[in-house]
C-alpha positions as CSV (number, residue, x, y, z in Angstrom):
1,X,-12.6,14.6,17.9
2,X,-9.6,14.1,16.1
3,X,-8.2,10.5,16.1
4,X,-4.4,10.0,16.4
5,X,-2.4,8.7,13.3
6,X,-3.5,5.1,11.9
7,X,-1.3,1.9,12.3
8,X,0.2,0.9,8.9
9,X,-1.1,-1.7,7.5
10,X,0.5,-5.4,7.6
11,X,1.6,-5.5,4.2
12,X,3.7,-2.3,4.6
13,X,5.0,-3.3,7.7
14,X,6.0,-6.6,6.7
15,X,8.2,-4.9,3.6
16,X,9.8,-2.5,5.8
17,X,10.7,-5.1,7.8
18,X,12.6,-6.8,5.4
19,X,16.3,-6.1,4.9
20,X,17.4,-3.7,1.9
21,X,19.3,-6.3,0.1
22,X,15.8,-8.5,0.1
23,X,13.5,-5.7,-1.1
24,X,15.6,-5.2,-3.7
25,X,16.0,-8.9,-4.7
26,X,12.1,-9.2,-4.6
27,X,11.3,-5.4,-6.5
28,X,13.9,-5.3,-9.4
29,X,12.3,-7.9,-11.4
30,X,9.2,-6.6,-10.8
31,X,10.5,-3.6,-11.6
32,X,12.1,-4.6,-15.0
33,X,9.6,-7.0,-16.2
34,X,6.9,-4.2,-15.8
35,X,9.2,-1.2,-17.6
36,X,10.4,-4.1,-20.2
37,X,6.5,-4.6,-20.9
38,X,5.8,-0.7,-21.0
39,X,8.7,-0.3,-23.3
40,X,7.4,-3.0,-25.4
41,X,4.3,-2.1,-25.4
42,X,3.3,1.5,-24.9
43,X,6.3,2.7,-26.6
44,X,7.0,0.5,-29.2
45,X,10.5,-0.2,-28.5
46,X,12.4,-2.8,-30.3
47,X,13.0,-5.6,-28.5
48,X,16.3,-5.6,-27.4
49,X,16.3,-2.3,-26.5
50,X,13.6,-2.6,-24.4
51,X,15.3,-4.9,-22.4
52,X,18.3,-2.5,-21.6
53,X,15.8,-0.3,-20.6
54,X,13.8,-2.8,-18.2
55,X,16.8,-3.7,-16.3
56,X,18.3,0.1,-16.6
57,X,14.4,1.5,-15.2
58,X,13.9,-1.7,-13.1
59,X,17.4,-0.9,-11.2
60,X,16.7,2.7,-10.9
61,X,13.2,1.8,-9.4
62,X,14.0,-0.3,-6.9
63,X,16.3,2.3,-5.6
64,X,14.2,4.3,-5.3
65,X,11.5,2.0,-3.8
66,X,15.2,0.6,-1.4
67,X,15.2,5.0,-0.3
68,X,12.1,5.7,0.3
69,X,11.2,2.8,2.4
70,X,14.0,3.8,4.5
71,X,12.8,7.0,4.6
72,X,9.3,6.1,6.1
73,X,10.5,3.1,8.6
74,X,13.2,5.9,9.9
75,X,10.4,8.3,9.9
76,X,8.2,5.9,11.6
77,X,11.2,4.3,14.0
């Protein structure tokens, strides 16, 4: 038999219960910190110009992060 779709889990439904303005505030230093340390590391950036890139890829990310969860919890709503 086929079983209907599966609850979320907690974690997701916590973050998309948060407001935009909040996901953002908790994502884009994740977000920058992470591409700062790629840049850094994988790439062998210098470092100042890694950091423009952190916060440019970090701010771009957590857009995109912002978008899609508004996608799914509209999806979902």
């Amino acid at each position: 038999m086929k079983q209907g779709p599966q609850p979320p889990p907690r974690l997701v439904v916590w973050w998309e219960g948060l407001e935009t303005w909040v996901q953002l505030a908790i994502s884009f230093p994740i977000f920058a910190m992470l591409t700062f340390l790629i840049n850094v590391g994988a790439f062998s950036q210098p470092v100042p110009r890694s950091i423009f890139y952190g916060l440019f890829e970090g701010g771009v990310l957590s857009g995109l992060m912002a978008v899609a969860t508004s996608t799914e919890r509209g999806r979902r709503g």
